[in-house]
C-alpha positions as a Markdown table, in Angstrom:
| # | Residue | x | y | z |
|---|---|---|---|---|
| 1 | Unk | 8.7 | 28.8 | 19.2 |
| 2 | Unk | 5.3 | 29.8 | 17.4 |
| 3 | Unk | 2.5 | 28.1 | 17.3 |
| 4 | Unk | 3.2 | 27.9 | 13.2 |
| 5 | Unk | 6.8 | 27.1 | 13.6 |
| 6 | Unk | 7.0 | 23.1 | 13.3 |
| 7 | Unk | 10.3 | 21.9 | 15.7 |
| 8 | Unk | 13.5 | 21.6 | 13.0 |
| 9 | Unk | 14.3 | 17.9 | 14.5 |
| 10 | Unk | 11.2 | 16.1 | 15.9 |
| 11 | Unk | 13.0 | 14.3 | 19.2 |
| 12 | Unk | 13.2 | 10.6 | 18.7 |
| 13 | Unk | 9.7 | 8.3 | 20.6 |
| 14 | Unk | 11.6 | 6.4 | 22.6 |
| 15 | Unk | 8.0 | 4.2 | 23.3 |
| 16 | Unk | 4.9 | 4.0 | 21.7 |
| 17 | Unk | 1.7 | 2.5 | 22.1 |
| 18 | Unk | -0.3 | 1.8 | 18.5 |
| 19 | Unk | -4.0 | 0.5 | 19.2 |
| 20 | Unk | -5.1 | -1.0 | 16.0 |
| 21 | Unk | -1.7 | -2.1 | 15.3 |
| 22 | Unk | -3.5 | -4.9 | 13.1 |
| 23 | Unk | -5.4 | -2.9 | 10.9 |
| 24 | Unk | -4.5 | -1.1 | 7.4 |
| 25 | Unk | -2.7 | 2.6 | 8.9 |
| 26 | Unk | -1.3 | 1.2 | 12.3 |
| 27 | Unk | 0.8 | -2.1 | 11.0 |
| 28 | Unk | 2.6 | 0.4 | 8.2 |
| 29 | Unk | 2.8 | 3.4 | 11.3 |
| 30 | Unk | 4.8 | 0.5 | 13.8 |
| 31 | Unk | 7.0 | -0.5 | 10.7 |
| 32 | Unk | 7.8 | 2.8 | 10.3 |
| 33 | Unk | 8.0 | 3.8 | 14.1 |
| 34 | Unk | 10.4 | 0.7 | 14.4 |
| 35 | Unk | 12.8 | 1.5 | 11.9 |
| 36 | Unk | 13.1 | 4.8 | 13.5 |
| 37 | Unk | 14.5 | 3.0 | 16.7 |
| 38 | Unk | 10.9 | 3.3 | 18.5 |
| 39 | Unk | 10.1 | 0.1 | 20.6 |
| 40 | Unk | 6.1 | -0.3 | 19.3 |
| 41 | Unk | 3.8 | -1.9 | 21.7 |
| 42 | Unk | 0.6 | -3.1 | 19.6 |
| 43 | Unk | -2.6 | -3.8 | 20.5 |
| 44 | Unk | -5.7 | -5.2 | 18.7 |
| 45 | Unk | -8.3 | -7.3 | 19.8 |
| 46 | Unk | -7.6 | -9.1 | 16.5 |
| 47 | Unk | -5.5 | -12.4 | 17.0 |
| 48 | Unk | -3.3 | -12.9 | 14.3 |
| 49 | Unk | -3.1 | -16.6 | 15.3 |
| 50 | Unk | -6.8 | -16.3 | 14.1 |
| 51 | Unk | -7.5 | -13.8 | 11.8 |
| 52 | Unk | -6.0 | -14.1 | 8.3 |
| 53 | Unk | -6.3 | -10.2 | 7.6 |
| 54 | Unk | -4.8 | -9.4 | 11.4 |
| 55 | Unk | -1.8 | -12.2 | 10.3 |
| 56 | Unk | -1.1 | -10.5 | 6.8 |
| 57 | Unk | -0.8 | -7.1 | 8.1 |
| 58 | Unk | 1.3 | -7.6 | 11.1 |
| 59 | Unk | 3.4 | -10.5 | 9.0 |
| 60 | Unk | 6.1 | -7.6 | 8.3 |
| 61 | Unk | 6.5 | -6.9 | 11.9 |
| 62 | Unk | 7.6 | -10.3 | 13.0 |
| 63 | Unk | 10.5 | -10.6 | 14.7 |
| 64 | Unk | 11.3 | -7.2 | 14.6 |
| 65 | Unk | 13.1 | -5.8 | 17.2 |
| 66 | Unk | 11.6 | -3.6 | 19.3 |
| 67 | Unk | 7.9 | -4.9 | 18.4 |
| 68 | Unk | 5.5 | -6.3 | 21.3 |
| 69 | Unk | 2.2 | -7.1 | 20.4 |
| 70 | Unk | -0.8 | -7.5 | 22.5 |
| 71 | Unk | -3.8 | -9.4 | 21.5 |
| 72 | Unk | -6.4 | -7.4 | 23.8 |
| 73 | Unk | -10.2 | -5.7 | 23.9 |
| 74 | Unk | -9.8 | -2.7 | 24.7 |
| 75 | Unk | -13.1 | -2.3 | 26.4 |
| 76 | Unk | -12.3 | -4.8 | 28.8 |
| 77 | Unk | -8.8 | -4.8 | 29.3 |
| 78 | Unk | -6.2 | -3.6 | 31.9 |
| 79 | Unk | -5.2 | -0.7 | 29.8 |
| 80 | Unk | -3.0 | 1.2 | 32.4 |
| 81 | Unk | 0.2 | -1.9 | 32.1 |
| 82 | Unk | 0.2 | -0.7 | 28.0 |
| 83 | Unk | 0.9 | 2.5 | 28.8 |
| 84 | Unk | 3.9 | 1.7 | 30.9 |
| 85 | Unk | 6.5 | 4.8 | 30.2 |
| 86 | Unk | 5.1 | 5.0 | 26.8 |
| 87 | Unk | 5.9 | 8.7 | 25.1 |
| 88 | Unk | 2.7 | 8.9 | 23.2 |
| 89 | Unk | -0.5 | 6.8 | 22.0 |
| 90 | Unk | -1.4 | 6.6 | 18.9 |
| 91 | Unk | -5.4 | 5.5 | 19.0 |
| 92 | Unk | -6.1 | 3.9 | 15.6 |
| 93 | Unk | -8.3 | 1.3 | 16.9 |
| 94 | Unk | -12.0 | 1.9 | 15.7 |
| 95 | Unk | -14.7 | 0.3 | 13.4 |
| 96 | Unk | -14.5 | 1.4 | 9.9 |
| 97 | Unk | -17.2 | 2.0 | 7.3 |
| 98 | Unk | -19.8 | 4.1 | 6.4 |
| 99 | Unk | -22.4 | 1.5 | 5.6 |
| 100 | Unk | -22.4 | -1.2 | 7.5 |
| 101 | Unk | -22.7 | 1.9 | 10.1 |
| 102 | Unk | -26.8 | 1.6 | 9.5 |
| 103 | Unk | -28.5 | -0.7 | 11.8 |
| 104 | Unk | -27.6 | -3.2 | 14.2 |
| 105 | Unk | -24.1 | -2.7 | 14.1 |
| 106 | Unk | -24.3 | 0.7 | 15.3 |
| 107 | Unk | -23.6 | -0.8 | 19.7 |
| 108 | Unk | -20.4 | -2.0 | 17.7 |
| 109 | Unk | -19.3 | 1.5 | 16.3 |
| 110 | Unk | -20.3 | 3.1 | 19.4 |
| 111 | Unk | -18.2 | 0.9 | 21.7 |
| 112 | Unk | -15.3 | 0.7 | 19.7 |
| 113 | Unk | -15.3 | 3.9 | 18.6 |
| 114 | Unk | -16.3 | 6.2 | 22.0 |
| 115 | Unk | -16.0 | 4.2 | 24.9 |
| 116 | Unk | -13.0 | 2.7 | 23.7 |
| 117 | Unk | -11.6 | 6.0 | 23.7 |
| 118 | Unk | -13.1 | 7.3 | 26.9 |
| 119 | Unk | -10.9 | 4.6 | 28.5 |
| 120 | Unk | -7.5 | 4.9 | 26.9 |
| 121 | Unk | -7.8 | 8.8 | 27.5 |
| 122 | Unk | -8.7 | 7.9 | 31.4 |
| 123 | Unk | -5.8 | 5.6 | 31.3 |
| 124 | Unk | -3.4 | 8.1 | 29.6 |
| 125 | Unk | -4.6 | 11.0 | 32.1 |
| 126 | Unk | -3.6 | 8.6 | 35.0 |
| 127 | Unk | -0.2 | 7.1 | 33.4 |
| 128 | Unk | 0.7 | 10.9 | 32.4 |
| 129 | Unk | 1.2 | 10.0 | 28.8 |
| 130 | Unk | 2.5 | 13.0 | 27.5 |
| 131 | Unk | 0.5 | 13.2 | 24.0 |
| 132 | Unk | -2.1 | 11.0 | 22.0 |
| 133 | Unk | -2.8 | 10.7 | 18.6 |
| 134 | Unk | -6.2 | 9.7 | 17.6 |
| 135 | Unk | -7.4 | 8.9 | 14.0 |
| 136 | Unk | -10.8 | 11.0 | 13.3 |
| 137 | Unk | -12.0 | 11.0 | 9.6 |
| 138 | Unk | -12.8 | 13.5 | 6.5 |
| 139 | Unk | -16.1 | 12.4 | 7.1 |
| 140 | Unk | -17.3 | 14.2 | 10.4 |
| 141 | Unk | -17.3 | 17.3 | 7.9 |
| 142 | Unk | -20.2 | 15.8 | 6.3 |
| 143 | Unk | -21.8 | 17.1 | 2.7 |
| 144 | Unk | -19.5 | 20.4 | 1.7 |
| 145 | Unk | -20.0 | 23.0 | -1.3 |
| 146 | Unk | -17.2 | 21.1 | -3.1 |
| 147 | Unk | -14.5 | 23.4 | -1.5 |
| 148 | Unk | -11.5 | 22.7 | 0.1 |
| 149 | Unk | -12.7 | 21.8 | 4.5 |
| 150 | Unk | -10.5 | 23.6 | 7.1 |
| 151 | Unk | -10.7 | 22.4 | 10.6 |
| 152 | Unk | -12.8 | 25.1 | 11.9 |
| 153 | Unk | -15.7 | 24.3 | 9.0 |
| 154 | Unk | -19.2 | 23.5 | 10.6 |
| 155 | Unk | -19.1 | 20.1 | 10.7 |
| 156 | Unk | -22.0 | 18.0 | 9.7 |
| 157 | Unk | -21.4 | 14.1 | 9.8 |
| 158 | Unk | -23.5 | 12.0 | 7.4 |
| 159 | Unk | -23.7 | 8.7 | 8.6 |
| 160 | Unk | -23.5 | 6.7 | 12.6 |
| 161 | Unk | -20.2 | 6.3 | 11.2 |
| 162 | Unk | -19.1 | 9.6 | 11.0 |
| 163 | Unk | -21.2 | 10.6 | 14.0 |
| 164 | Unk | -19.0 | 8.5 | 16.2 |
| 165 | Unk | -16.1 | 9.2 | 14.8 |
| 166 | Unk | -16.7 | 13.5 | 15.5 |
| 167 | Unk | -17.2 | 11.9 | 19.0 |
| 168 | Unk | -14.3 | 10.3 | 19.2 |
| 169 | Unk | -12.0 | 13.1 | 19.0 |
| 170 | Unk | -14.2 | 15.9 | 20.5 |
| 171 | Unk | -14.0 | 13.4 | 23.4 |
| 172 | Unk | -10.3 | 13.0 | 23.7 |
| 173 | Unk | -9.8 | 17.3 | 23.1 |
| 174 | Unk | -12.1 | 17.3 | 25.8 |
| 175 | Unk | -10.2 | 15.5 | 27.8 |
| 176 | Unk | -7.2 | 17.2 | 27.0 |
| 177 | Unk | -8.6 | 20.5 | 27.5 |
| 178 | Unk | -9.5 | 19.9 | 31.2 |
| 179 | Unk | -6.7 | 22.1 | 33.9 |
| 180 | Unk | -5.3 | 19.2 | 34.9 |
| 181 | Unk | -4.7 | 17.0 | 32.1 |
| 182 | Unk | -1.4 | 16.3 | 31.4 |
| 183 | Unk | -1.9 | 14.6 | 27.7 |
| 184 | Unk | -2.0 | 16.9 | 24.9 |
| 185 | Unk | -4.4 | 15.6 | 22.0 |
| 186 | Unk | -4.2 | 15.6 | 18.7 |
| 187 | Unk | -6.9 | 14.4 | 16.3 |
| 188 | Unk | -5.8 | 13.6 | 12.4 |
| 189 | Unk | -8.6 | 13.7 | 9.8 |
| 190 | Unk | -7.5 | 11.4 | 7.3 |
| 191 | Unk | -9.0 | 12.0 | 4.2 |
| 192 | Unk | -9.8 | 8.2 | 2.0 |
| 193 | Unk | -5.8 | 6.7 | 3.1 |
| 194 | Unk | -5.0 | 4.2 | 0.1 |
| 195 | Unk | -2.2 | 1.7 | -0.2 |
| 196 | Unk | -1.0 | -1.8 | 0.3 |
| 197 | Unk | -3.0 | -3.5 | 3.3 |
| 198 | Unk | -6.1 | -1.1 | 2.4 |
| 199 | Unk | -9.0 | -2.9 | 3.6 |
| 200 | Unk | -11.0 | -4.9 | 0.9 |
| 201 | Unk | -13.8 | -3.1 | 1.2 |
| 202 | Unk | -12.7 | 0.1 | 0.2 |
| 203 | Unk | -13.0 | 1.4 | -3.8 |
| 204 | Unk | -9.4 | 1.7 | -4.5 |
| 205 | Unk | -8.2 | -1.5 | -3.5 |
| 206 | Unk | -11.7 | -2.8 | -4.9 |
| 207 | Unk | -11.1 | -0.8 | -8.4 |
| 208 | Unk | -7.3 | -2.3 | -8.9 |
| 209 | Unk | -8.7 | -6.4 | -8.2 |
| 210 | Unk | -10.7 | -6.1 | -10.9 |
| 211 | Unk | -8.7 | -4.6 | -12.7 |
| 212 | Unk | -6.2 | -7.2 | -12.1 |
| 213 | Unk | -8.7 | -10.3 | -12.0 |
| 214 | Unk | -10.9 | -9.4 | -14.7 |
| 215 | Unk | -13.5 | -9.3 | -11.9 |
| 216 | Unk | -16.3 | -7.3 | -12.4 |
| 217 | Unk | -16.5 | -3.8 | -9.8 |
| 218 | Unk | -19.3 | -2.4 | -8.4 |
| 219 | Unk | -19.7 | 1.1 | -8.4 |
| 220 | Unk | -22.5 | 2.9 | -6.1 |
| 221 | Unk | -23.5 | 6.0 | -7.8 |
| 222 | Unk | -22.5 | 7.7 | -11.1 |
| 223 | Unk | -18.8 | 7.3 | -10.5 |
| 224 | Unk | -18.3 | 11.2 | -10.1 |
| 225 | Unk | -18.2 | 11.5 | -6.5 |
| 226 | Unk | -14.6 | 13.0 | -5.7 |
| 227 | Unk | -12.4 | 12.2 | -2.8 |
| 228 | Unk | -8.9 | 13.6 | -1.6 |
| 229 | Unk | -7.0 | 10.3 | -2.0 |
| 230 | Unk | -3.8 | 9.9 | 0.5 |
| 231 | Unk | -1.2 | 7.4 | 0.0 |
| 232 | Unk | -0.5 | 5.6 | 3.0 |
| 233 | Unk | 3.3 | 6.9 | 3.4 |
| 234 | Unk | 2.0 | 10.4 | 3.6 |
| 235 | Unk | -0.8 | 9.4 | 6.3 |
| 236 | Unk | 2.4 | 7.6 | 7.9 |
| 237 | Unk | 4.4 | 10.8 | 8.1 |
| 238 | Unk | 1.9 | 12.9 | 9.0 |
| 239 | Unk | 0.8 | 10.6 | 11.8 |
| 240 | Unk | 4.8 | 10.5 | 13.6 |
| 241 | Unk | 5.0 | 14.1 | 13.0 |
| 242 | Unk | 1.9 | 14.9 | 15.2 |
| 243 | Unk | 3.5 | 12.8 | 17.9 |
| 244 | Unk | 6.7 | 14.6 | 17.7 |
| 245 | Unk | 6.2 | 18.4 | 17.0 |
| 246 | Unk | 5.7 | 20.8 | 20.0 |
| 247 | Unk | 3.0 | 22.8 | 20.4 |
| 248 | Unk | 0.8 | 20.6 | 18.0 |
| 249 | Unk | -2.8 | 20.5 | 19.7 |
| 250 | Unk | -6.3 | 20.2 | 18.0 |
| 251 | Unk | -7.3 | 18.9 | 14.8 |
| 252 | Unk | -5.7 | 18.8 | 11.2 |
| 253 | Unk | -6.6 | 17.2 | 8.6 |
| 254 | Unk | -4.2 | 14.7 | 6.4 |
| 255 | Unk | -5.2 | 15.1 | 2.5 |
| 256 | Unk | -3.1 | 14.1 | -0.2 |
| 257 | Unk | -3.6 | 17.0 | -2.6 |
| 258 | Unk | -5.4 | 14.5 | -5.0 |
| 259 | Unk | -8.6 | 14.9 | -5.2 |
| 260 | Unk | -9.7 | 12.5 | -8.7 |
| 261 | Unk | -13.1 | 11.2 | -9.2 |
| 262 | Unk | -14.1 | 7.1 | -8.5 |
| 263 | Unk | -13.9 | 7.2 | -12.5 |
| 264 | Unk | -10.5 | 9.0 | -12.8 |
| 265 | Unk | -9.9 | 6.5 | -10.2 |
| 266 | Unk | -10.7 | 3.4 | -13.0 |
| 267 | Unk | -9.3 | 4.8 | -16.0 |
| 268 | Unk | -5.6 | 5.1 | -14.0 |
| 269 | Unk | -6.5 | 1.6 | -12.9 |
| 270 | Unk | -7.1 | 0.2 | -16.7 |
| 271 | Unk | -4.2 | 2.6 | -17.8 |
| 272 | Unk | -2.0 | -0.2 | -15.3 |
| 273 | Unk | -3.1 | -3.5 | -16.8 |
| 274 | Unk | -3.7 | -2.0 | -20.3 |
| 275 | Unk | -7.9 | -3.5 | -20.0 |
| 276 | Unk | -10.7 | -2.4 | -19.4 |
| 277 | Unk | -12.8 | -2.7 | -16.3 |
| 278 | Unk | -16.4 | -4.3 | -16.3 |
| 279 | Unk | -18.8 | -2.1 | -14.4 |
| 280 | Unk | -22.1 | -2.8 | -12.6 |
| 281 | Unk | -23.7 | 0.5 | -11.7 |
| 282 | Unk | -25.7 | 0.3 | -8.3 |
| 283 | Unk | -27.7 | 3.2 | -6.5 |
| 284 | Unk | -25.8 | 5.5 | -4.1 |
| 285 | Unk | -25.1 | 4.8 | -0.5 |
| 286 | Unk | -26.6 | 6.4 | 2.4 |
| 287 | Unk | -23.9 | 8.1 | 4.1 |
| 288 | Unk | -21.5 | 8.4 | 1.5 |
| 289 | Unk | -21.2 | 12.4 | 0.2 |
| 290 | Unk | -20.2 | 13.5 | -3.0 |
| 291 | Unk | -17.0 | 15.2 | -2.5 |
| 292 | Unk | -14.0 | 15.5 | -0.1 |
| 293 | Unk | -11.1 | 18.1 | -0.4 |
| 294 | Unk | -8.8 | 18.4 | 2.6 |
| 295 | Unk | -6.9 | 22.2 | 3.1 |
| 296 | Unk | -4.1 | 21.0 | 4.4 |
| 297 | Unk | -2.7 | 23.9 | 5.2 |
| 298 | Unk | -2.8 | 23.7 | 9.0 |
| 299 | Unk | -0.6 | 20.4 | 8.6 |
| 300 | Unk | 1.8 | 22.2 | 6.6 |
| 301 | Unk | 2.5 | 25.1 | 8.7 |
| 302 | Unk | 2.0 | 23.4 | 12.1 |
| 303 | Unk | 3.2 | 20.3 | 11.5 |
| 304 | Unk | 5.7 | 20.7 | 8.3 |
| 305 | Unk | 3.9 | 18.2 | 6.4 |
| 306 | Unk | 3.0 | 17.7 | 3.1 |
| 307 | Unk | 2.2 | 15.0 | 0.8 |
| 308 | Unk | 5.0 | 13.8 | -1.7 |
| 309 | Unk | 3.0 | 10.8 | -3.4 |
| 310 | Unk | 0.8 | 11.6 | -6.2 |
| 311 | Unk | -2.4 | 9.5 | -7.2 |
| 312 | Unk | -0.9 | 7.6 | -10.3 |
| 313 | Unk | 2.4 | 6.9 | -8.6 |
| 314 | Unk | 0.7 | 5.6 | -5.3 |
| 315 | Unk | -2.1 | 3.8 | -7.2 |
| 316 | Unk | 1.1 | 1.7 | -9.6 |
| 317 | Unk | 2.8 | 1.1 | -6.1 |
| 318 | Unk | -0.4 | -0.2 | -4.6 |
| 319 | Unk | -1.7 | -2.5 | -7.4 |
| 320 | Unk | 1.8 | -4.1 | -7.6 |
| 321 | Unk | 1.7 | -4.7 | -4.0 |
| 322 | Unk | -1.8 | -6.6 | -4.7 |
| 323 | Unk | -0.6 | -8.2 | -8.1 |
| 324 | Unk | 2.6 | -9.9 | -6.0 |
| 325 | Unk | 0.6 | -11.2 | -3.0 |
| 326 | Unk | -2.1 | -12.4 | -5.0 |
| 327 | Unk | 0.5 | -13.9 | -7.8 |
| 328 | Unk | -0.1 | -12.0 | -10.6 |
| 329 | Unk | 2.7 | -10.9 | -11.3 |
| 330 | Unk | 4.2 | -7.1 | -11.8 |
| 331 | Unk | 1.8 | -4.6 | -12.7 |
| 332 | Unk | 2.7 | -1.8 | -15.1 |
C-alpha cells in the first residue's frame, strides 16, 4: 500500500489514551472513540468534581461504558500505568490561546505545552505505544500571503503560543524519527475547531452569545481577518483516522474548506436569531494574523478525509447547542 493510498477499513482501537479528555476536542473525540467500541482512558489535570467547565464537558461521558477517567498532572504524574496496552495516544492536552500567551503565563504554556510532551513521548517510547496523535495548530504557520498553507510551507509562528505549539510536535516527530523508536507520530494542525463545548473565549462561540443574549461582542480589529473554520465532527474524524491509517506519519493539517471572515462570521450569526449584533471595535491583538487557509489535501489523499460540515450548517448546530444549555430555547 502507498504512501497516498489511505487503508479501505481503519482496524478498530481497541485502547486509547486521550490527554485533555476535559477540554473542547478530546471530550467529543472519547464520545466518539466510545461509541466505536474503544475503551477511552482520559486524563486532565482538570477535576470535574471542581471545575464547572471540566464537569460540563465530560457530563456526556458518564457512565459510559468503556470510559476511565484520570484526574492527573501530567508533569508530575506516573505516566507509564496510562499507557498500559493502550493502541495509540491521542495528546490534546496543552494551554490554549494566543493572548494570554504574552507575559507571565508564558512558564505555563511552556510546561504544558513541551515538557508535557517530552514526557508522554518518553513514556510511549518505553510502553511501545504503537502511534500518537498530537494536536499542533494553524498557527505555527504564522502570517501567510493569504494562500492556501501546505505542510511543508516555511513556518513562522506569531505569538509564544504558537512558538510552543511548533515545539510541540517538532518534538514528538523527533522522537519518532529516532532508529529505535517504536511510536509513529502524527501531528494534526487544526485550523480554528468550532462547535458545542468550544471554549468561551474563542470568537465563534463568543459571536453566537451575543447574538443569543443581546450581549454586546467585542471584536479586535476590523472584522476582516479570515480563518478556515472546522466543525468539530470533522476535527473528530480526522483525528480517529490519523490513529488508524497505516503508513500515516508527519504533519497534516485539518481545515474545514470554510474560510469566512469574523464579519461573515456575524452576519450568519444575526441571520440565526433574526437581530442584530452590538459591536465594540477594539485594536488588534498581538499574535493574532490576518488569514488562515488550510490545503487539505495531504488529509485527503493520506488519510481519506474531508470535511462534510459547512459553516452555516455547523454554526445553526452550534448556537442551538448554546441556546438549550443556556435555556433559550431553539435557535433558527
Amino acid at each position: 500500500m502507498s504512501e497516498h493510498t489511505p487503508a479501505p477499513h481503519p482496524p478498530v482501537l481497541r485502547r486509547a489514551v486521550v490527554t485533555g479528555a476535559a477540554g473542547f476536542i478530546g471530550s467529543h473525540l472519547a464520545h466518539a472513540l466510545l461509541g466505536s467500541g474503544t475503551i477511552v482512558i482520559g486524563v486532565d489535570r482538570r477535576d470535574p468534581a471542581t471545575d464547572q467547565v471540566a464537569a460540563a464537558n465530560l457530563a456526556a461521558l458518564q457512565g459510559v461504558p468503556g470510559y476511565m477517567h484520570i484526574t492527573a498532572d501530567l508533569l508530575n504524574c506516573s505516566v507509564d500505568p496510562l499507557l498500559f496496552e493502550a493502541d495509540v495516544i491521542f495528546h490534546l492536552a496543552a494551554v490554549p490561546g494566543v493572548r494570554p500567551s504574552w507575559g507571565p503565563r508564558f512558564n505555563e504554556y511552556v510546561a504544558s505545552n513541551i515538557l508535557a510532551a517530552q514526557r508522554v513521548m518518553e513514556a510511549a517510547h518505553r510502553m511501545r505505544v504503537p502511534r500518537l496523535v498530537v494536536a499542533s495548530s494553524s498557527s505555527v504557520y504564522g502570517p501567510t500571503s493569504g494562500g492556501a498553507s501546505v505542510e511543508a510551507d516555511h513556518l513562522r509562528p506569531a505569538s509564544p503560543y504558537a512558538v510552543t505549539k511548533l515545539a510541540e510536535e517538532q518534538l514528538c516527530l523527533a522522537h519518532a524519527a529516532r532508529a529505535n523508536c517504536p511510536t509513529e507520530v502524527v501531528a494534526l494542525r487544526y485550523f480554528t475547531v468550532y462547535g458545542p463545548r468550544q471554549r468561551a473565549d474563542m470568537f465563534i462561540h463568543r459571536a453566537l452569545h451575543a447574538a443569543l443574549t443581546g450581549q454586546p461582542l467585542s471584536l479586535y480589529g476590523d472584522g476582516h481577518q479570515r480563518r478556515d473554520f472546522t466543525y468539530i465532527d470533522d476535527a473528530v474524524t480526522a483525528t480517529i483516522a490519523a490513529a488508524t491509517v497505516p503508513n500515516a506519519t508527519g504533519a497534516f493539517n485539518v481545515g474545514g474548506g470554510s474560510s469566512a471572515s469574523l464579519l461573515e462570521v456575524i452576519n450568519i450569526a444575526k441571520s440565526l436569531v433574526g437581530r442584530d449584533i452590538q459591536i465594540h471595535l477594539e485594536p488588534a491583538r498581538g499574535g493574532d494574523v490576518l488569514t488562515t487557509l488550510a490545503n487539505p489535501a495531504r488529509a485527503h489523499e493520506v488519510l481519506g478525509w474531508q470535511p462534510q460540515v459547512d459553516l452555516h450548517n455547523g454554526l445553526r448546530a452550534h448556537m442551538q447547542a448554546l441556546a438549550q444549555a443556556a435555556g433559550y430555547g431553539a435557535a433558527a
